[in-house]
TORMI-80089 format. One record per residue (C-alpha): residue number from 1; x negated, y, z; residue in three letters. Coordinates in Angstrom, 2 decimals. Layout:
BEGIN
   lumvo        px        py        pz   baza
     NUM         X         Y         Z    ALA
...
This chain:
BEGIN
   lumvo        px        py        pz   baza
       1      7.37    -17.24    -25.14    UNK
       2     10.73    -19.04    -24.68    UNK
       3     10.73    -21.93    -23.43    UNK
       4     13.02    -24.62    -24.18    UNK
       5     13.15    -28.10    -21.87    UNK
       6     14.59    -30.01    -24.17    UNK
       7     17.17    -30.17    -27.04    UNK
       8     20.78    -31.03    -26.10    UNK
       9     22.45    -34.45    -27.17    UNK
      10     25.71    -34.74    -28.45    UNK
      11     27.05    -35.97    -24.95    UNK
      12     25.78    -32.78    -23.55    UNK
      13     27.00    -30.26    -26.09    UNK
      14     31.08    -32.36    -25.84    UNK
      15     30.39    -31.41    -21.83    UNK
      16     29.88    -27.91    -22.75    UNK
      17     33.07    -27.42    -25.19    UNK
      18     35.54    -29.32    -22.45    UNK
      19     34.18    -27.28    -19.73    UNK
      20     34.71    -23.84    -22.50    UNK
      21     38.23    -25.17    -22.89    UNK
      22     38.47    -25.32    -19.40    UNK
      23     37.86    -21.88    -18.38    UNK
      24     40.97    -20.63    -20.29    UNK
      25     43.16    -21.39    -17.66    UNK
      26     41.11    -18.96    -15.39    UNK
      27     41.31    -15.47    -15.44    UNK
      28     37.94    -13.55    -16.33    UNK
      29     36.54    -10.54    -17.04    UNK
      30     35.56     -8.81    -20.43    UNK
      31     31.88     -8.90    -18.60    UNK
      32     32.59    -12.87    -18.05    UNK
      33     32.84    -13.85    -21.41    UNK
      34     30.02    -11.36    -22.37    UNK
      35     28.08    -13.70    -19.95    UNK
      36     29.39    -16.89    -21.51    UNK
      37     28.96    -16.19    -25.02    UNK
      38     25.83    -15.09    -25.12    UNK
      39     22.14    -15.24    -23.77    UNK
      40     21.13    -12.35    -22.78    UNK
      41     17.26    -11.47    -23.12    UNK
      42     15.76     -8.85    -21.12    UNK
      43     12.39     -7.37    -20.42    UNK
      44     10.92     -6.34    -17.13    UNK
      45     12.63     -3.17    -18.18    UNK
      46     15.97     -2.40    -18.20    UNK
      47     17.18     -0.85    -21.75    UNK
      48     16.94      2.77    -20.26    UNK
      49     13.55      2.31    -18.40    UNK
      50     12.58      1.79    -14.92    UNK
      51     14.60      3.89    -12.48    UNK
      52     13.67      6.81    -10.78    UNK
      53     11.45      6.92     -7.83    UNK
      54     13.12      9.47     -4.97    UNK
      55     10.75      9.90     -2.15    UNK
      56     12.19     11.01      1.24    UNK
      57      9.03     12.68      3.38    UNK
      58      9.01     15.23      6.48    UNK
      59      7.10     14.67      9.71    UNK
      60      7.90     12.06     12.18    UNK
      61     11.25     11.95     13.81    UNK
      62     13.29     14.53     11.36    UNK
      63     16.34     11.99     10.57    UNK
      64     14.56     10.44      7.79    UNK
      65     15.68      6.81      7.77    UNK
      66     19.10      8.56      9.34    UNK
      67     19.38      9.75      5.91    UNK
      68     18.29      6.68      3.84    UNK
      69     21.00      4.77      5.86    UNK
      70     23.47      7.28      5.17    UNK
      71     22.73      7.73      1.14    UNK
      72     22.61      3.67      1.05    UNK
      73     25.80      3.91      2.99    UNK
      74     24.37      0.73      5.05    UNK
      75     22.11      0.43      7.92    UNK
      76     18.68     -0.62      5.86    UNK
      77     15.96      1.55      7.60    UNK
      78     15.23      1.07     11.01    UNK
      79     16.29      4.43     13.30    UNK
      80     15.07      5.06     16.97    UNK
      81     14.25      7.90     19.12    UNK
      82     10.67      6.81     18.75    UNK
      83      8.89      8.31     16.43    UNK
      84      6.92      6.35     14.17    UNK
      85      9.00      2.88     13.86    UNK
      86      7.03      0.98     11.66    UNK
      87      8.96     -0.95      8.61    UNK
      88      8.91     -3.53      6.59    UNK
      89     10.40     -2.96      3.76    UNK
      90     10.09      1.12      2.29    UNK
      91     11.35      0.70     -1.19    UNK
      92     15.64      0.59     -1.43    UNK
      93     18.02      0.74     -4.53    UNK
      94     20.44      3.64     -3.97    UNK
      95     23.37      4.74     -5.74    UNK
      96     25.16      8.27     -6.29    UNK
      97     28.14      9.12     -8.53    UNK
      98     27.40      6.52    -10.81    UNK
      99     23.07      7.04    -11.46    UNK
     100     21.16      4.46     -9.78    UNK
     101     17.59      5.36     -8.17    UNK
     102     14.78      3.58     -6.03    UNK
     103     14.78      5.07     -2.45    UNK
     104     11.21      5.38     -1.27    UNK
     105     11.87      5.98      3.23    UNK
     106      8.19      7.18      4.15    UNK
     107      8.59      5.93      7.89    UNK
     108      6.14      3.53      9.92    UNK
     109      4.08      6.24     10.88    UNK
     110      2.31      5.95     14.48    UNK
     111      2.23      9.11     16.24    UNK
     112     -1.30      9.93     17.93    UNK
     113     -2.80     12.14     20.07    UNK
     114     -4.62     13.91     17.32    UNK
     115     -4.82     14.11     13.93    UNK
     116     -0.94     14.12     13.02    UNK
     117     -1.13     16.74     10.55    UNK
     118     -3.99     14.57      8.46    UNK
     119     -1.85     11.17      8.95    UNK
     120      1.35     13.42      7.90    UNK
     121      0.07     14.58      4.20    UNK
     122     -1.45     11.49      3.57    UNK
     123      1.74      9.27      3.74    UNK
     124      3.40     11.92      1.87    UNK
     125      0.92     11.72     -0.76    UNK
     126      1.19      7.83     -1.61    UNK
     127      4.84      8.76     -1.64    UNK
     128      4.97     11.80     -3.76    UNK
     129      2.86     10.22     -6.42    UNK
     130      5.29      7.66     -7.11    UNK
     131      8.18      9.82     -7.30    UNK
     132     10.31     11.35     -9.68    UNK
     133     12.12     13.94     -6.75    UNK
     134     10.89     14.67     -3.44    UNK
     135     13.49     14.57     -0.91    UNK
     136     12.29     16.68      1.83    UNK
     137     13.49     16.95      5.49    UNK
     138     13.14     19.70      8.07    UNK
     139     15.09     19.51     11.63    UNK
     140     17.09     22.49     11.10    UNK
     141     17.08     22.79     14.63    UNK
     142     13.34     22.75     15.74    UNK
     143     12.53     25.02     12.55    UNK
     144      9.66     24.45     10.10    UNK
     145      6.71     23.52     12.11    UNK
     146      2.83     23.41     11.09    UNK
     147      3.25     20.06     10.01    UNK
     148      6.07     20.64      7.63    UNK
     149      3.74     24.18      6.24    UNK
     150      0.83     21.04      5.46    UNK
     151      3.48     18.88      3.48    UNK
     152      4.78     22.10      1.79    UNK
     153      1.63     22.20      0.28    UNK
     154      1.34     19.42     -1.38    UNK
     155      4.79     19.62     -2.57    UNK
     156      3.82     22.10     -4.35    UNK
     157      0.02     20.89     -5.93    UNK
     158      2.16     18.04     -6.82    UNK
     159      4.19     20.18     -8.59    UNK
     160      7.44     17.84     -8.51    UNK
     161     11.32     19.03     -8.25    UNK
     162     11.66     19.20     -4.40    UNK
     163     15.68     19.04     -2.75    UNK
     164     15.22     20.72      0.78    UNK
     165     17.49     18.72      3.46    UNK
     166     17.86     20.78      6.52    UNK
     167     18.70     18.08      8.94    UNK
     168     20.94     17.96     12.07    UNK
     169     23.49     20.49     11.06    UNK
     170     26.09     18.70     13.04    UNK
     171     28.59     21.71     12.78    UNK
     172     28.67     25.32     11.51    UNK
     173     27.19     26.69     14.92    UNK
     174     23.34     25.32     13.28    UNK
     175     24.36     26.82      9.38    UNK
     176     21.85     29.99     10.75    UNK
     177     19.06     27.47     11.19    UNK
     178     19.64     26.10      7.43    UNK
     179     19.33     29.33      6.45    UNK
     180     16.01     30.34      7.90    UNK
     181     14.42     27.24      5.87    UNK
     182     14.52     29.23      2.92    UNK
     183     11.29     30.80      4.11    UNK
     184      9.23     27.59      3.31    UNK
     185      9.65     28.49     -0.15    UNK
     186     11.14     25.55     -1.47    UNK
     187     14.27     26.75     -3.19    UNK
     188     17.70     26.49     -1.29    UNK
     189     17.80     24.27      1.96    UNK
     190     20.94     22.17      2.11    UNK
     191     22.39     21.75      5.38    UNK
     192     23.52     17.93      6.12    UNK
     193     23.98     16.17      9.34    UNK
     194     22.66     12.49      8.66    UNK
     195     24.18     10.79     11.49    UNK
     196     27.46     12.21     10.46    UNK
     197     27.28     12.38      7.04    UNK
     198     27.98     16.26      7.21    UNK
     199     26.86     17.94      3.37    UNK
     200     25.29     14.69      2.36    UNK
     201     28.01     14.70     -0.22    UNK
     202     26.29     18.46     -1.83    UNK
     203     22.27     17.27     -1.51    UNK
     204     22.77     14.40     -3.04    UNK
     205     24.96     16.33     -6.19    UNK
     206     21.83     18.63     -5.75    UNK
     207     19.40     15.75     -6.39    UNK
     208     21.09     14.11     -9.55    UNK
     209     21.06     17.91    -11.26    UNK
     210     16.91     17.42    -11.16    UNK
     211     16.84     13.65    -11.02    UNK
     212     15.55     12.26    -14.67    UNK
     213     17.02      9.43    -16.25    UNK
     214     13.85      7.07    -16.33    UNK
     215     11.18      6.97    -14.27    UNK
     216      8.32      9.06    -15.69    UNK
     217      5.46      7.60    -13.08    UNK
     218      6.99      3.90    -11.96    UNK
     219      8.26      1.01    -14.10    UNK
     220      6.45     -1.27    -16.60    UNK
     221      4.05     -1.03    -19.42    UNK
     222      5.39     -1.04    -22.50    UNK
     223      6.15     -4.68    -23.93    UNK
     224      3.29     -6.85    -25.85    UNK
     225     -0.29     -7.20    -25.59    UNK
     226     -2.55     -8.78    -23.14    UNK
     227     -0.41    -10.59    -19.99    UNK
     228     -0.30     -8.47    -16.97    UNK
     229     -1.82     -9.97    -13.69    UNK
     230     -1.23     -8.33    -10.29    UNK
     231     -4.11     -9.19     -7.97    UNK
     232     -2.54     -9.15     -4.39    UNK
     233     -3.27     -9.83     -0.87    UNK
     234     -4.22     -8.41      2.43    UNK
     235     -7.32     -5.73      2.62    UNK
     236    -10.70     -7.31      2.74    UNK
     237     -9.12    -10.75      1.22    UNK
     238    -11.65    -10.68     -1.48    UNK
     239     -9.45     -9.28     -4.15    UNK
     240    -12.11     -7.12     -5.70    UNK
     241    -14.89     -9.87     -5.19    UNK
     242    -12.71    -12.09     -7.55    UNK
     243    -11.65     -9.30    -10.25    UNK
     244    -15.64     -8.68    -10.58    UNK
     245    -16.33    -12.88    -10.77    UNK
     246    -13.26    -12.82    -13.55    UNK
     247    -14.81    -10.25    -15.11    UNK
     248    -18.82    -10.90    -14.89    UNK
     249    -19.80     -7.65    -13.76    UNK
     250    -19.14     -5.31    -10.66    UNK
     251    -16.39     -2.98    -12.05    UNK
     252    -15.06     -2.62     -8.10    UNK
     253    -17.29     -1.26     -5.11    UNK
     254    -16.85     -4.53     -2.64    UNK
     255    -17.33     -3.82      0.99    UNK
     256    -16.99     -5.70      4.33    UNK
     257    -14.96     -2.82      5.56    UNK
     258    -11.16     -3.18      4.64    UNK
     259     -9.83     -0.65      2.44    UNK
     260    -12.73      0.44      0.49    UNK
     261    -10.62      0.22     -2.77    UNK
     262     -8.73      3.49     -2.84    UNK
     263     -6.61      3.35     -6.08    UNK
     264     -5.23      0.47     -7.76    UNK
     265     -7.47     -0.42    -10.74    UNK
     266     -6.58     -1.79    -14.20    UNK
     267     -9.13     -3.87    -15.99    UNK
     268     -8.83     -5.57    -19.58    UNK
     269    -10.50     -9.19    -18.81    UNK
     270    -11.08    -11.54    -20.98    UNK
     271    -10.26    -15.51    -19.28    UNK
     272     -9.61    -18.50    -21.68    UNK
     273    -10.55    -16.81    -25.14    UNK
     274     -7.83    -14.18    -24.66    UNK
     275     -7.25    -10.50    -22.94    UNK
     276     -5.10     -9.93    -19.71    UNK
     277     -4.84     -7.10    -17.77    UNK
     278     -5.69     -7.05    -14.23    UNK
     279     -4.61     -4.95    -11.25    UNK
     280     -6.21     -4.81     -8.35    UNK
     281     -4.36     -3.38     -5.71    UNK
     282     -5.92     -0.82     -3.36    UNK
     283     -6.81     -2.13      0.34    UNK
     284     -5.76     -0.18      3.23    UNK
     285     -8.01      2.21      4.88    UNK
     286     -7.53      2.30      8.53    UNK
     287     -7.63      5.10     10.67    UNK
     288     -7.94      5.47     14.72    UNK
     289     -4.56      4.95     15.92    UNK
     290     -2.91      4.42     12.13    UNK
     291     -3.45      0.67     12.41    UNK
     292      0.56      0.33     12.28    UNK
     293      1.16      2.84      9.63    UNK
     294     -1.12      0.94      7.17    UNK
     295      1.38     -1.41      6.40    UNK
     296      3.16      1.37      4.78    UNK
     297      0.26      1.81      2.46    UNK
     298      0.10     -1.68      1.81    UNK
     299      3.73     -2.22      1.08    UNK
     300      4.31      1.21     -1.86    UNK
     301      1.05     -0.09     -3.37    UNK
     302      1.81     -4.17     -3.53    UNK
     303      5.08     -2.65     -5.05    UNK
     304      3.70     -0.48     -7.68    UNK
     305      1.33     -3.11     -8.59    UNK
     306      4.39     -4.99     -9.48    UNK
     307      6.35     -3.13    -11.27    UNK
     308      3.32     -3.14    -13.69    UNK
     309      3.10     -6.94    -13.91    UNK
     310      4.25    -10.23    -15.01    UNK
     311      3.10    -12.35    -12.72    UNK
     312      0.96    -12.47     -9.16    UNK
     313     -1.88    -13.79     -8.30    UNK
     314     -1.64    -13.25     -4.45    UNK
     315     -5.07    -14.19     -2.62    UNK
     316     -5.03    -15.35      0.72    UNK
     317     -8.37    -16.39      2.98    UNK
     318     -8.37    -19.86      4.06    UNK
     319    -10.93    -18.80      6.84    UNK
     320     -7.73    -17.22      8.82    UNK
     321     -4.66    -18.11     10.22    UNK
     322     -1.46    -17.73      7.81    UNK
     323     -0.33    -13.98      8.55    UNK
     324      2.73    -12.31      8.81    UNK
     325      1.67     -9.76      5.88    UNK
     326      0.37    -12.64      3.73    UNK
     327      4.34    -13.86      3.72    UNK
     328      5.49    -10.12      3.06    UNK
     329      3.27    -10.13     -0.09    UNK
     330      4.45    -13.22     -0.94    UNK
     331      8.07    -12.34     -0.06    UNK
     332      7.78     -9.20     -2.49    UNK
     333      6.56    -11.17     -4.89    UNK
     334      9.69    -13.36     -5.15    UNK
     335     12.12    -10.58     -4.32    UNK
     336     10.61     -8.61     -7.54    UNK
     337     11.41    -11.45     -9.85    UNK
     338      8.03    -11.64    -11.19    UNK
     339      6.28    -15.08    -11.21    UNK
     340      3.90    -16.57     -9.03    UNK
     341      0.63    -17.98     -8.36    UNK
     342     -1.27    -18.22     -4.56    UNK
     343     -4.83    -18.32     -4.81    UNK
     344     -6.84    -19.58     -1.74    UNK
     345     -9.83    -18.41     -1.69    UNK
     346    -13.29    -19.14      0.13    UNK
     347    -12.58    -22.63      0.09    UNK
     348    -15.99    -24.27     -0.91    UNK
     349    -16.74    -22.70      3.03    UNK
     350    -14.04    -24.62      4.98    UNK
     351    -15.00    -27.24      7.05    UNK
     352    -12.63    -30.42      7.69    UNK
     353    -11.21    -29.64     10.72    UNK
     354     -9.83    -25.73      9.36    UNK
     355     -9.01    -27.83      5.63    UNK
     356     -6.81    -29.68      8.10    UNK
     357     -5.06    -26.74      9.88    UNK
     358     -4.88    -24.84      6.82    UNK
     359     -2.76    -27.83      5.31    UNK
     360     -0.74    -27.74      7.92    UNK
     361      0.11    -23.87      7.77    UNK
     362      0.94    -23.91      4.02    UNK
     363      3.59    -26.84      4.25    UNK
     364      4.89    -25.18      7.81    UNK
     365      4.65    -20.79      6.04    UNK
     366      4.92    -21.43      2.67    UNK
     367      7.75    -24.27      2.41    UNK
     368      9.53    -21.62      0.28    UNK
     369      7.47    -20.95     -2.33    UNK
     370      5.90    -24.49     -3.04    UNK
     371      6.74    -24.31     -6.04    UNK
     372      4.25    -21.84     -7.06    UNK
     373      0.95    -22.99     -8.55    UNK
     374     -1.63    -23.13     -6.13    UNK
     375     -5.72    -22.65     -6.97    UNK
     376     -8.27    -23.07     -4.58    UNK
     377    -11.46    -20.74     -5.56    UNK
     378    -14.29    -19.18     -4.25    UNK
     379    -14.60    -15.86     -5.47    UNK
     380    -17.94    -15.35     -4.18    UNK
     381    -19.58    -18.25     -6.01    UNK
     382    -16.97    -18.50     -9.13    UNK
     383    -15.83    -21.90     -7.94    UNK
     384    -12.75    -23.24    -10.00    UNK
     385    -11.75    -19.58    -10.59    UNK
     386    -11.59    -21.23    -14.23    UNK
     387     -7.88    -23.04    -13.07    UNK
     388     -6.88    -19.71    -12.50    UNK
     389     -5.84    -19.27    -16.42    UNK
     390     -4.00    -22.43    -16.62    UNK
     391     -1.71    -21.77    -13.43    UNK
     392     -1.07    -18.49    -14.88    UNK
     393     -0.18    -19.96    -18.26    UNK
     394      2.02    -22.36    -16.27    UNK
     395      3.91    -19.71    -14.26    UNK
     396      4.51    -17.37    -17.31    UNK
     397      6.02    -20.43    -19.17    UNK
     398      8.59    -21.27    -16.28    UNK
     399      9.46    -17.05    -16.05    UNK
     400     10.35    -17.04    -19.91    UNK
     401     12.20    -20.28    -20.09    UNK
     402     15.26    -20.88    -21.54    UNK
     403     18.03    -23.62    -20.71    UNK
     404     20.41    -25.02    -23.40    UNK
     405     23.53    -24.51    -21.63    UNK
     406     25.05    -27.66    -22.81    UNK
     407     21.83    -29.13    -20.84    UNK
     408     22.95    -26.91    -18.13    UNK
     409     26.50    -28.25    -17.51    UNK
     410     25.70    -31.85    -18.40    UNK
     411     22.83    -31.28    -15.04    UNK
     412     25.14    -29.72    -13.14    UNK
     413     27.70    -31.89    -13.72    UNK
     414     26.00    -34.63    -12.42    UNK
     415     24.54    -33.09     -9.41    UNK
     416     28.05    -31.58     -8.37    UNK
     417     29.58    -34.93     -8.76    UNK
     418     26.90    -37.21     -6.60    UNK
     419     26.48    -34.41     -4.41    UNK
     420     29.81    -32.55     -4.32    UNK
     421     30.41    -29.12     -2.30    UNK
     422     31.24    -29.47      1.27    UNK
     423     35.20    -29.09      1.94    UNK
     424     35.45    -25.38      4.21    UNK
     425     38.86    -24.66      5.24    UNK
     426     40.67    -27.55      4.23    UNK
     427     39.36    -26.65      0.59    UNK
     428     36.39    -27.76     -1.96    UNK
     429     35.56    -25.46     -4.73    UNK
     430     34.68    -26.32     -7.88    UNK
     431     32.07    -26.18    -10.59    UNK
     432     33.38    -24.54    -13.86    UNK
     433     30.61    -23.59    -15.80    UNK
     434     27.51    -22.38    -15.93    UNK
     435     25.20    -20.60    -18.05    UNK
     436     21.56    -19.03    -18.30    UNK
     437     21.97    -15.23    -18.17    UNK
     438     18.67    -13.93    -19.30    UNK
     439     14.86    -15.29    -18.39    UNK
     440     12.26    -12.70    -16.49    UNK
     441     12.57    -14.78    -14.23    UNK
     442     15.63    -17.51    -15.49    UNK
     443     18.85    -16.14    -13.94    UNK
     444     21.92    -18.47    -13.77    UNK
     445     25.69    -17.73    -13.44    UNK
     446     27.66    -20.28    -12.08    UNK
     447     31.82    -19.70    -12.48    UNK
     448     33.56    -21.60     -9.68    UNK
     449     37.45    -22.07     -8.24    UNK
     450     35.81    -20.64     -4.35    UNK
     451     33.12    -19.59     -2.98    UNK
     452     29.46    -21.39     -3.16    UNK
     453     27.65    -21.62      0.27    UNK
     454     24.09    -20.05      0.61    UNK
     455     22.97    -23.86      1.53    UNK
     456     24.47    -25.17     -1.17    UNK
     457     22.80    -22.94     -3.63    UNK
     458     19.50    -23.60     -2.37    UNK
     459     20.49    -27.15     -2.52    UNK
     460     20.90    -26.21     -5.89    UNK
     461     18.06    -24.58     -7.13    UNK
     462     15.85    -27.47     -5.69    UNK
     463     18.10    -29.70     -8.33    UNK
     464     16.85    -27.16    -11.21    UNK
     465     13.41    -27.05    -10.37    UNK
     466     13.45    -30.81    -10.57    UNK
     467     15.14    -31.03    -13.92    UNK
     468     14.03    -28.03    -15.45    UNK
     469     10.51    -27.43    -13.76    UNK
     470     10.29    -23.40    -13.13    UNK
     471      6.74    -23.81    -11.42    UNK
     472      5.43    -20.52    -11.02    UNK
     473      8.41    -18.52    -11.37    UNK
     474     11.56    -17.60     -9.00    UNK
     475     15.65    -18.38    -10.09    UNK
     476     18.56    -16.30     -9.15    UNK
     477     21.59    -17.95     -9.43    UNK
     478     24.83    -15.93     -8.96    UNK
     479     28.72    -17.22     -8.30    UNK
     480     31.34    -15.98     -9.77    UNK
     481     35.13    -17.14     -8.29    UNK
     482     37.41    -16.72    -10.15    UNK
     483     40.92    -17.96    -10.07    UNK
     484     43.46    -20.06    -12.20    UNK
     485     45.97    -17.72    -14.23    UNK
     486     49.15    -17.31    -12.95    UNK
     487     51.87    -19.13    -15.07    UNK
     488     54.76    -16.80    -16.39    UNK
């Protein structure tokens, strides 16, 4: 659907062709007034599909996130001597000779007295499933070990193109330990020094000769049909309590225990006399002494749910505290561009004095996302679990809508003139034009004489969401500076 505020007046549309005129006496780019003259429409794809997934496994302490750092050529993952740092974020954009890829770092794993080998595969598994190309590292060094024989396996039932990084070849005295890597099977090991960035250059050439152009297990379903729902939240949150109440019949085994939900499940529902598709994202399945290496579970699958979706439905249980992971989710959410809805569930239970708390917590946690529509349910008892179609509805509207840009300017105009930039160095930039760049979710370039503080874009995007309304859905708005032509 796109979604138009309003039409533009005459007033609004002059605005636009003096601030056009305007922008002559700036230089730009052939990509500027691509951006200028035209909308452009995307999907949740890009034209070329979804990019491919590159997993980077090996057991603990290898140089894994030494190498993720080193192909992102910025410190992202989080290195120690330790092994099993847990992290945040697993999922990176990286870049070689011109093909873009998703990095997948398997780290976060929490090394315990027993049991390695078990808590080794299965990380590599959730990772290897979602990937394209298996990068796999071995300290050179220390020599393949029984751990790395247990991930060579399933390298190989996976049956997907494996590049074989011997690690910690700092010099040509360790090119003999490389070579003895070949044994594992795996084709030939490339010798690279992480830290250094010794034969990164070669592995990575190596990877792009087997690395496909589109994803061929991550990305979207194809375009059109039913509306595609992620069902998010912590384990044990009640996710699969409310996909069987939206569905009138137990399609998912519900337990007390967290994690009983394996794999994600997809279910064709039907809610307000049409079909959406739901996915309900696997829980986490804790193990003794894996408590801090769930999160990495927790994090591939909220993202993989995601990529298949439009918008979130993110559940959260009013019966505890605000968490830490309930903001990740949440953070994801935004960061992935897909629109929003936060569901809080159990609340026919709550008594006054945790409704009061509660309140409290959401304006204190969630101050950044109040814009998303919020449904209080039960999913236990199927209370108001009706609102849930309207808030989607509302949130799906907002992510496909579509600003005149002659509304735009005449907005913006206003705002930057009773609330101008602050002056920085003697210096106030200025407002040249602006323009909505595609929807999925709205995306706005703004072209400017300097550079537009962080605060004052947020300041900003409050502005929008009061004109334009965007509840439900997150806006990116980009700066361009760009500067006046130089007379002859």
């Amino acid at each position: 659907m796109d979604t138009t505020p309003e039409e533009s007046t005459p007033d609004e549309t002059d605005v636009e062709r003096v601030l056009r005129a305007g922008l002559e006496d700036f230089e730009l780019t052939p990509e500027d007034q691509a951006i200028i003259d035209g909308f452009q429409e995307e999907s949740l794809e890009s034209v070329s599909g979804p990019l491919p997934v590159v997993a980077v496994v090996g057991r603990p302490n290898v140089g894994k996130s030494s190498l993720v750092n080193r192909i992102l050529r910025r410190r992202e993952a989080v290195v120690e001597d330790t092994p099993g740092v847990t992290r945040d974020r697993v999922a990176y954009e990286g870049e070689w000779a011109g093909r873009r890829f998703t990095l997948l770092d398997t780290g976060g794993w929490e090394i315990g007295a027993a049991g390695i080998q078990l808590r080794v595969a299965e990380q590599a598994e959730v990772a290897v499933g979602m990937a394209d190309v298996v990068l796999f590292v071995v300290d050179a060094v220390v020599g393949p070990t029984d751990d790395d024989e247990a991930v060579v396996k399933l390298l190989r039932r996976a049956g997907k193109p494996v590049v074989l990084i011997a690690n910690k070849v700092d010099d040509q005295r360790f090119e003999a330990d490389a070579a003895v890597l070949w044994n594992l099977g795996l084709g030939q090991p490339w010798p690279v020094s992480a830290l250094h960035g010794r034969g990164s250059g070669d592995a990575l050439d190596a990877l792009l000769e087997v690395l496909p152009e589109v994803s061929a297990t991550g990305g979207a379903l194809p375009e059109g049909g039913p509306r595609r729902v992620a069902l998010l939240g912590r384990p044990n949150v009640g996710k699969s309590s409310l996909l069987n109440r939206l569905a009138g019949e137990d399609r998912v085994v519900v337990d007390d225990v967290a994690g009983t939900t394996r794999d994600p499940v997809d279910e064709l529902i039907e809610l307000g006399g049409r079909p959406w598709r739901f996915v309900d994202t696997a829980g986490i399945r804790r193990r003794v002494h894996q408590s801090r290496g769930a999160d990495f579970y927790a994090s591939l699958r909220t993202r993989s749910a995601l990529e298949k979706a439009e918008v979130a439905v993110v559940l959260i249980d009013t019966h505890e505290p605000i968490a830490e992971q309930d903001l990740r989710i949440i953070s994801q959410v935004v960061e992935s561009g897909r629109s929003l809805v936060i569901a809080y569930n159990k609340w026919d239970l709550l008594d006054e004095e945790r409704r009061f708390y509660l309140e409290r917590e959401i304006e204190r946690d969630l101050q950044q996302v109040a814009w998303a529509p919020r449904v209080n349910v039960s999913a236990l008892t199927g209370r108001h679990v009706d609102k849930l179609v309207p808030a989607l509805d509302t949130a799906l509207d907002s992510w496909d809508t579509r600003v005149p840009t002659s509304r735009l300017n005449s907005v913006l105009g206003e705002i930057s003139s009773g609330h101008p930039h602050p002056v920085r160095g003697g210096k106030q930039p200025r407002i040249l034009f602006a323009t909505q760049a595609s929807t999925r979710p709205p995306r706005f370039v703004i072209f400017a004489s300097g550079f537009i503080e962080a605060g004052y874009r947020r300041f900003l995007e409050r502005r929008f969401r009061e004109e334009f309304g965007f509840a439900g859905s997150p806006i990116e708005i980009s700066v361009r500076v760009r500067e006046r032509r130089r007379r002859r």
